[in-house]
BALO-473881 format. One line per 4 residues: their letters; for each residue x, y, z of C-alpha. Coordinates in nm, 2 decimals. Layout:
BEGIN
A = X Y Z | ...
// end
This chain:
BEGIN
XXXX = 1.75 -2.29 -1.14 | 1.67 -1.99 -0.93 | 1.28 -1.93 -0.94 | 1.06 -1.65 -0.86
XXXX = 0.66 -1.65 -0.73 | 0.50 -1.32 -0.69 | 0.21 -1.15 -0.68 | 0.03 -0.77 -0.71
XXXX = -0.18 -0.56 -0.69 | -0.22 -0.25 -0.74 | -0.49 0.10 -0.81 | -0.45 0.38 -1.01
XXXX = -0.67 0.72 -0.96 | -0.72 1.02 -1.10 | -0.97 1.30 -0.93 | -1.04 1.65 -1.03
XXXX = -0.93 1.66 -1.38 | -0.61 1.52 -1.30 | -0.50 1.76 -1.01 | -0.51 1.47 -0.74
XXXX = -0.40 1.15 -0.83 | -0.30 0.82 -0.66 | -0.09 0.49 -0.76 | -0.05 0.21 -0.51
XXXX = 0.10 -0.12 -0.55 | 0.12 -0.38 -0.28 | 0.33 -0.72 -0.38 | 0.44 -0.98 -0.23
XXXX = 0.78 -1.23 -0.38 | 0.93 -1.52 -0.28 | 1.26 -1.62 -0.48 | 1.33 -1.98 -0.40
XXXX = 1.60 -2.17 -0.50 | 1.86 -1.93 -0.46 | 2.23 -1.96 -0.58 | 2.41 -2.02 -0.24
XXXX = 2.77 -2.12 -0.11 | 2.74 -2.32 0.20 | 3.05 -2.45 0.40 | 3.14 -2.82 0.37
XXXX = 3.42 -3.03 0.55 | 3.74 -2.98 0.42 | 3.86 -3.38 0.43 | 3.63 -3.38 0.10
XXXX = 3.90 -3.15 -0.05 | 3.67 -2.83 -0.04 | 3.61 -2.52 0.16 | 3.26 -2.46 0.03
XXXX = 2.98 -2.60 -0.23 | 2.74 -2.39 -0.47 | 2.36 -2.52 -0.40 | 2.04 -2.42 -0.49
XXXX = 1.83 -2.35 -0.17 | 1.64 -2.11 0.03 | 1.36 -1.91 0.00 | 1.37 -1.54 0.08
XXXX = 1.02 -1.37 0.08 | 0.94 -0.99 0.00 | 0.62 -0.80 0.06 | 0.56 -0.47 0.06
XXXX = 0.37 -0.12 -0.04 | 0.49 0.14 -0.32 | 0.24 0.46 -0.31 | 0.28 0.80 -0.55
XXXX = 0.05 1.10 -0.53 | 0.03 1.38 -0.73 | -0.14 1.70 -0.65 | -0.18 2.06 -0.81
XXXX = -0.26 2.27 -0.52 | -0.27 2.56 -0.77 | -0.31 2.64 -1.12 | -0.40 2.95 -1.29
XXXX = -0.31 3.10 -1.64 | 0.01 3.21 -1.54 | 0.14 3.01 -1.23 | 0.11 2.62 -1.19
XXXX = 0.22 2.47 -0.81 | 0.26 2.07 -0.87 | 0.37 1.82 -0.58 | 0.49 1.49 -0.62
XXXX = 0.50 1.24 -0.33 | 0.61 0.88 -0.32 | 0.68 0.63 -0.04 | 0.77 0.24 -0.05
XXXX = 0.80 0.02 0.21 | 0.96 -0.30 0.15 | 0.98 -0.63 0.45 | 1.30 -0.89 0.39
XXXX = 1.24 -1.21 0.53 | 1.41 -1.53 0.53 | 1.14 -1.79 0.52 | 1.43 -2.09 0.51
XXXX = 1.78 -2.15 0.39 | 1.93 -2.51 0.33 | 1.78 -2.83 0.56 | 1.85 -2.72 0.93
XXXX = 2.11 -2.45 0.85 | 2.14 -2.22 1.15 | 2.26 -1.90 0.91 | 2.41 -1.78 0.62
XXXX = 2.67 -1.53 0.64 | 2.59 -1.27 0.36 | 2.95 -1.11 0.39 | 3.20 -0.92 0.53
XXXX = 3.14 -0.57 0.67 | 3.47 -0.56 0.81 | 3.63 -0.56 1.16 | 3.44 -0.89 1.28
XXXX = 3.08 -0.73 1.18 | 2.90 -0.98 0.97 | 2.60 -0.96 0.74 | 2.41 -1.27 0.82
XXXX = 2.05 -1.45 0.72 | 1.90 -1.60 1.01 | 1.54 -1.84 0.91 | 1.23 -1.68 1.02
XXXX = 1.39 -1.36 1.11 | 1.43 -1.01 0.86 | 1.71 -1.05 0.59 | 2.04 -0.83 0.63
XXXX = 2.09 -0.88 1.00 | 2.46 -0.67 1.13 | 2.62 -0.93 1.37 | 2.93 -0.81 1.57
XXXX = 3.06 -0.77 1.92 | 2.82 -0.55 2.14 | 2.87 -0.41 2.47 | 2.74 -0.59 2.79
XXXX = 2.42 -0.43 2.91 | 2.28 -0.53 3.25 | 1.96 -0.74 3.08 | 2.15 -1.09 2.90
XXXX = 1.86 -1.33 2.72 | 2.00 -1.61 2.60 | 1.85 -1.68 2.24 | 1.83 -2.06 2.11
XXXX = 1.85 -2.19 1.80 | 1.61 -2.51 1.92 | 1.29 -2.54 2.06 | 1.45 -2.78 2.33
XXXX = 1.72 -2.49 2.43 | 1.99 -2.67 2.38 | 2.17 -2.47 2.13 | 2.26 -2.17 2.23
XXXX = 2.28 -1.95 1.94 | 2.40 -1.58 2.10 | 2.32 -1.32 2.41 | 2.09 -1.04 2.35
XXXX = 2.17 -0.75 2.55 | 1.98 -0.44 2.67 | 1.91 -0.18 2.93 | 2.18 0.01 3.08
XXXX = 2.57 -0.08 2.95 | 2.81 -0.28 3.23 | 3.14 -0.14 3.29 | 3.45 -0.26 3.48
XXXX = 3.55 -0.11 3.86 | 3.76 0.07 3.59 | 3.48 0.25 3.44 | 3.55 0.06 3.10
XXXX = 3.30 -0.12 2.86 | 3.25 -0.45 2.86 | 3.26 -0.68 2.56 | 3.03 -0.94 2.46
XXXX = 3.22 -1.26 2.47 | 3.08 -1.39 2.13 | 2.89 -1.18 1.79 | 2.50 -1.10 1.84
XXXX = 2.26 -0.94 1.65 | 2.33 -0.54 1.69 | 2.14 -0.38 1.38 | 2.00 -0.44 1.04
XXXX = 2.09 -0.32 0.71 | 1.78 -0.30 0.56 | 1.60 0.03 0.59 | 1.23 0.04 0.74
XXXX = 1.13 0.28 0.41 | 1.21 0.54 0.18 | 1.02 0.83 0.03 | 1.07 1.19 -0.13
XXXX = 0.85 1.49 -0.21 | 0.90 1.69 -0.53 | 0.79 2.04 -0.54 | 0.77 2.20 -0.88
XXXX = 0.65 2.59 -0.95 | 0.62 2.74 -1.28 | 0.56 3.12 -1.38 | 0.52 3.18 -1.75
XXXX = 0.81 3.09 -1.88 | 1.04 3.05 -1.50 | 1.06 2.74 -1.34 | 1.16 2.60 -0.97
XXXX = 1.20 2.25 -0.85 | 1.32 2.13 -0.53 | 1.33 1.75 -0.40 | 1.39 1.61 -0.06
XXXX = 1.47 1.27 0.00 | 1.41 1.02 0.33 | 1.47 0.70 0.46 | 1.41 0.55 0.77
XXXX = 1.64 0.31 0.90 | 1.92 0.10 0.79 | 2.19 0.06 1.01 | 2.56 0.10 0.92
XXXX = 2.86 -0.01 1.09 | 3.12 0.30 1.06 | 3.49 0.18 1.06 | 3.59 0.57 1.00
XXXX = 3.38 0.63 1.39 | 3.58 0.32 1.50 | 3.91 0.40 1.42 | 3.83 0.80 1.44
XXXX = 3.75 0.72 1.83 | 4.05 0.48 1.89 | 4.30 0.68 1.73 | 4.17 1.02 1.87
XXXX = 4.15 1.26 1.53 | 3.75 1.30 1.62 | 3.57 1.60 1.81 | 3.44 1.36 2.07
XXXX = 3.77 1.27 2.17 | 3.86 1.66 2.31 | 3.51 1.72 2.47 | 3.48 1.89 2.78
XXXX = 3.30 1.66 3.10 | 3.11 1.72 3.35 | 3.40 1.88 3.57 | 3.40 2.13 3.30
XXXX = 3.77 1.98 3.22 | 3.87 1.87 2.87 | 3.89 1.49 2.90 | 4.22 1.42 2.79
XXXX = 4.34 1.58 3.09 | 4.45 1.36 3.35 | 4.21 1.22 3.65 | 4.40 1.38 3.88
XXXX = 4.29 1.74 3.72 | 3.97 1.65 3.67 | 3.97 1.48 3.33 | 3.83 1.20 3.20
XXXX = 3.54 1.02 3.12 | 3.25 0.88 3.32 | 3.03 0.65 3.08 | 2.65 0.76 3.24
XXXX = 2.40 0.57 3.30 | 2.65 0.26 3.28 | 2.63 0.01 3.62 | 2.91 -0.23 3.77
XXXX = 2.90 -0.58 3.69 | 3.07 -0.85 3.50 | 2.93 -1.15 3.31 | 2.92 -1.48 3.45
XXXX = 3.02 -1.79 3.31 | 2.67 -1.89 3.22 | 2.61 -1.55 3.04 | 2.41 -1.38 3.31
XXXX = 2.52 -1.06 3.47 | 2.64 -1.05 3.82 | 2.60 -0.68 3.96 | 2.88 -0.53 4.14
XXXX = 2.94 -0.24 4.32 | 3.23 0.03 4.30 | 3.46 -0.20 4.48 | 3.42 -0.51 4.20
XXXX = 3.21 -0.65 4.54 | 2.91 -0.87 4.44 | 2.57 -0.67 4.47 | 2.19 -0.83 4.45
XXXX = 2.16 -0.47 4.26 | 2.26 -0.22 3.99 | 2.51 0.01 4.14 | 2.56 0.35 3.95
XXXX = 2.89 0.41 3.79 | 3.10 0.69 3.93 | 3.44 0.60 3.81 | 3.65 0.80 3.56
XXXX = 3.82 0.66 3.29 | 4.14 0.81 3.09 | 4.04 0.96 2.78 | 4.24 0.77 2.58
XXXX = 4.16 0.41 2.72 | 3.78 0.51 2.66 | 3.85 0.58 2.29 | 4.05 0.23 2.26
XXXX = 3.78 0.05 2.39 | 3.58 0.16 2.05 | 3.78 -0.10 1.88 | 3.61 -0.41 1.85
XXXX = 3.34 -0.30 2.03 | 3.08 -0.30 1.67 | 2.81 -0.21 1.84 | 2.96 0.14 1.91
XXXX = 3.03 0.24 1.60 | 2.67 0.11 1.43 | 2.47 0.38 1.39 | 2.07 0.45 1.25
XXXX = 2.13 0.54 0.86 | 1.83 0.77 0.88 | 1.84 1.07 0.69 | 1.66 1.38 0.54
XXXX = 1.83 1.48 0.24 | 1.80 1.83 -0.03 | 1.84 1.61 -0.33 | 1.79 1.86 -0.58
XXXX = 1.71 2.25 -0.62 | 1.64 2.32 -1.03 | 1.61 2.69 -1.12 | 1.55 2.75 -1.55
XXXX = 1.36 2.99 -1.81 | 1.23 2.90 -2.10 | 1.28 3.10 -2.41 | 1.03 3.02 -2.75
XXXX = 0.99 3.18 -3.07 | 1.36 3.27 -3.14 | 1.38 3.31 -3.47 | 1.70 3.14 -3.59
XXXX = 1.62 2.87 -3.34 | 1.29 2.84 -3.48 | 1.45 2.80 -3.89 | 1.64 2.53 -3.72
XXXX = 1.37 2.32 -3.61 | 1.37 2.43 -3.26 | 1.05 2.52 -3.07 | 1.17 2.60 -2.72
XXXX = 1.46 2.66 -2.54 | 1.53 2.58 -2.15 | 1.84 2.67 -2.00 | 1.83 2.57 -1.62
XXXX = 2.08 2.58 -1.30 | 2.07 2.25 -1.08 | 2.23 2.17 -0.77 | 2.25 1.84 -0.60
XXXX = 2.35 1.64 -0.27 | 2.30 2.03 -0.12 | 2.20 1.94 0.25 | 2.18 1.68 0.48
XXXX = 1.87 1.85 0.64 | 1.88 1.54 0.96 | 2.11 1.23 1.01 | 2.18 1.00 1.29
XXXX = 2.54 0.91 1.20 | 2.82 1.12 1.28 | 3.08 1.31 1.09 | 2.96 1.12 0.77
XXXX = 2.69 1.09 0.48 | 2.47 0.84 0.58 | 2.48 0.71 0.18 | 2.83 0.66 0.15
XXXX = 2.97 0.31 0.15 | 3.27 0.11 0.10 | 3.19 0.00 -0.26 | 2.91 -0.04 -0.50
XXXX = 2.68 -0.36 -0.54 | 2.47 -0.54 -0.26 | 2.78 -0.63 -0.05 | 2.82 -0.31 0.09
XXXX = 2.49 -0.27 0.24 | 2.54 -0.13 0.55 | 2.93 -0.11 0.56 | 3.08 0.23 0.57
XXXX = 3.51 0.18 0.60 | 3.67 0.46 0.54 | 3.47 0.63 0.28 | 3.56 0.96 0.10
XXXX = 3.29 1.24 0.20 | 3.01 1.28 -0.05 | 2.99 1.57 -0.22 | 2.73 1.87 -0.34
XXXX = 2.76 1.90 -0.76 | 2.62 2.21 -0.95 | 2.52 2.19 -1.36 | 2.39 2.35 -1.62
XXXX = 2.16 2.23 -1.81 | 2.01 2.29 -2.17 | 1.67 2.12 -2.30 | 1.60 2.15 -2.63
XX = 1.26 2.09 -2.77 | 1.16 2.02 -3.12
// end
């Protein structure tokens, strides 16, 4: 059977008759003995076996602070803070498995578990930059598990993105940290609430970006380049794009990068690109290109604004056991105060439960919801 070991700890204090206080816990788990599938050889009849193995390991820090800046007879300020920071990591999976692919996020983007390395890691096709280290799965190097790429991307003579020939690690699904800060005021009998949300990190792999790029429906797709032309105009008239910062090259057959200049003429060193591309073969070459369409799920959210007035000692309220009476206006989901992804709530997904994580395809927009509330107390 799956098994669990954990440990915490944790302090609670209060300061100034209750106007400052603090809660922190700090834990670390380690589920072992995990339900898994694993792959086996088909001559046995199957595609796959159910084990128990593995042991995933999390650790991390949950804080909440209270504070009452002010308080007087009439008006009462309270802020509420909390943060949590929580660290994935796959200490070991089954014998000398390489991986475990979590699932699908569509369009040849994977969710995989890699030993030794964070839980939740997105692996897909990247662009070629103009750094290639190759990455082992043996201490020997003689398994070559995938390319990591970085510094500036390699384009064609065409002035077109190059693809990775095989999947590599291009983000992670699970977020660095989340938080909010609730502020509450209360005058007499009026109250005001507003909380704002945070996360940091998370990345997501947008099918709506991909296809909205390849198919041409998005606002990037009609933008206006450096010539000051709209870039669906032909080259000849000055449209286009020119990917910046990108340098000539290919990829060798060992992996590394061979420079090249203009031309497609081999070059000891990084030449600049300077050629156009159409508008429309830019935008294709967003399909099956991951990497470009995996953004930072970062955001800073309005949760919730709450507006109410209390009503007490109403008569026929009062005969009917009723002591007070709050009637209150909420809105919620109101703004996305800061995101990193385009065109798209950072929260929305393709469907509900942990296999989702990090897969946005073709979501409906999110949307702001306004109430009414009534609270009652007897």
């Amino acid at each position: 059977p799956q098994r669990k070991r954990s440990k915490e700890a944790g302090l609670e204090l209060k300061l100034l008759q209750n106007r400052i206080s603090f809660d922190v816990a700090v834990y670390r788990e380690n589920t072992i003995n995990q339900i898994m599938n694993i792959d086996v050889s088909r001559t046995t009849g199957f595609n796959n076996k159910t084990i128990n193995a593995g042991d995933l390991q999390n650790q991390g820090v949950e804080i909440q602070a209270i504070f009452t800046p002010v308080q007087t007879k009439d008006f009462q300020w309270d802020i509420n803070v909390n943060w949590s920071k929580n660290e994935s990591k796959v200490v070991e999976l089954y014998g000398d498995m390489k991986y475990l692919q979590l699932y699908n996020l569509s369009w040849n983007a994977l969710a995989y578990a890699f030993p030794g390395k964070e839980y939740g890691t997105i692996f897909g096709y990247d662009i070629v930059r103009e750094f290639a280290k190759p990455v082992y799965y043996d201490a020997d190097q003689k398994q070559l598990a995938y390319y990591e790429y970085s510094g500036r991307p390699v384009v064609s003579t065409s002035g077109r993105y190059r693809r990775s020939g095989a999947r590599t690690p291009i983000g992670n699904i699970m977020p660095d940290w989340f938080g909010g800060v609730n502020n509450s005021f209360t005058y007499k009998n009026a109250n005001l609430s507003f909380l704002v949300d945070f996360k940091k990190g998370g990345d997501i792999f947008s099918v709506t970006n991909m296809f909205g790029m390849y198919t041409g429906v998005l606002e990037e797709t009609a933008a206006t380049n450096a010539n000051g032309k709209n870039i669906r105009d032909a080259k000849a008239d000055g449209g286009g794009v020119l990917i910046e910062g990108a340098v000539y090259g290919k990829v060798n057959p060992d992996g590394s990068i061979q420079f090249q200049d203009a031309t497609g003429a081999n070059s000891a060193t990084p030449v600049e690109n300077t050629t156009y591309v159409a508008a429309n073969l830019w935008g294709y070459d967003f399909y099956g290109k991951n990497s470009l369409s995996t953004f930072d799920g970062s955001f800073i959210k309005l949760r919730e604004v709450s507006a109410g007035y209390s009503f007490n000692n109403i008569g026929f309220l009062n005969k009917a056991g009723i002591r007070d009476l709050n009637l209150a206006i909420v809105g919620r989901n109101l703004w996305i105060i800061q995101k990193n992804i385009p065109h798209l709530d950072p929260e929305v997904s393709s469907s509900a439960g942990n296999t989702s994580v990090g897969a946005e395809t073709n979501a409906i927009p999110s949307t702001r919801s306004y109430g009414f509330n009534i609270k009652l107390s007897f």
